[in-house]
N, C-alpha and C positions, 0 to 999 in steps of 0.2 A: 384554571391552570392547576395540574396534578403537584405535590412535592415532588422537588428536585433529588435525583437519585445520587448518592452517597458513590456510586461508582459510574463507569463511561459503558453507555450501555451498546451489546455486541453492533447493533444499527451505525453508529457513530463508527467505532473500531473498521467493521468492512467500508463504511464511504470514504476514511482515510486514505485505508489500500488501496483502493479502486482510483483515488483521485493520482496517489501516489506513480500506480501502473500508466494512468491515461498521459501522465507527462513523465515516463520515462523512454530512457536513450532505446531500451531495450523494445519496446512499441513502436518508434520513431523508425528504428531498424528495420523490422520488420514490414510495415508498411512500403518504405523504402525501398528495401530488397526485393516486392513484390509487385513495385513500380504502380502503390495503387489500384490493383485489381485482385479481383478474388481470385483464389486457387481453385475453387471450383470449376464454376462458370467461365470465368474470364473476363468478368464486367468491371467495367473501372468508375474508379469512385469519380464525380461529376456535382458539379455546384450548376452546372446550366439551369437558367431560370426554365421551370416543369419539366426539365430530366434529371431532379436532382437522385444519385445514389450516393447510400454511403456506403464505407466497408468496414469494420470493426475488425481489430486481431481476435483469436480463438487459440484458449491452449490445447494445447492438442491430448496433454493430461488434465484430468480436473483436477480441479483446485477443491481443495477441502477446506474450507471456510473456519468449519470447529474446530479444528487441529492447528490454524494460524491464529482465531482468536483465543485458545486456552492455551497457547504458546505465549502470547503477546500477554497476556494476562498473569504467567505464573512467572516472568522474566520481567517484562517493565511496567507496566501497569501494578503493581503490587499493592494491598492493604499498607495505611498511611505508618502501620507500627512496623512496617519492615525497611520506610525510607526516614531518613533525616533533613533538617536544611542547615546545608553550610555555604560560607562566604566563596567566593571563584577559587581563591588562590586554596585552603584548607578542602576543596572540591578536587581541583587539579592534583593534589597532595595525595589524596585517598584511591583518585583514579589509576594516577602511576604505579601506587603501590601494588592496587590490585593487581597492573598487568606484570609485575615481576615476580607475582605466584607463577611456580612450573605448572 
């Protein structure tokens, strides 16, 4: 087994998104709104034992993958000298502050 990387490497970062999208409302929608079948074809999704189909959502714009993880990267994921640890309540304290910059 290789040494452990010093940061979360980009593999990790997109299975989070991914897992994020597959259980959001916004997917559930969708699916929903489409009653289950493709927009294509027409074929609806089916669990029947040996007709099983599935149907997955599609963006209709692509998804730029580098530009979400070198976002997520230069905003929360940060090198360990740009973050601190503090207690909830002196956390809470700095958070608020923050949001009352214009």
């Amino acid at each position: 087994m290789g040494k452990k990387l010093e940061y979360t490497p980009n593999s990790r970062i997109r299975s989070a998104l991914r897992q994020l999208f597959l259980r959001s409302r916004e997917r559930a929608n969708v699916l929903k709104r489409d009653n289950y079948s493709c927009s294509k074809c027409g074929k609806k999704q089916s669990k029947a034992k040996g007709k099983i189909i599935k149907v997955e959502c599609h963006h209709k714009e692509k998804i730029n993958w580098d530009d979400i993880i070198k976002y997520i990267r230069k905003t929360l994921l940060v090198a360990p000298e740009k973050m601190e640890t503090l207690c909830k309540s002196c956390h809470k304290h700095e958070t608020d502050n923050e949001r009352k910059i214009p």
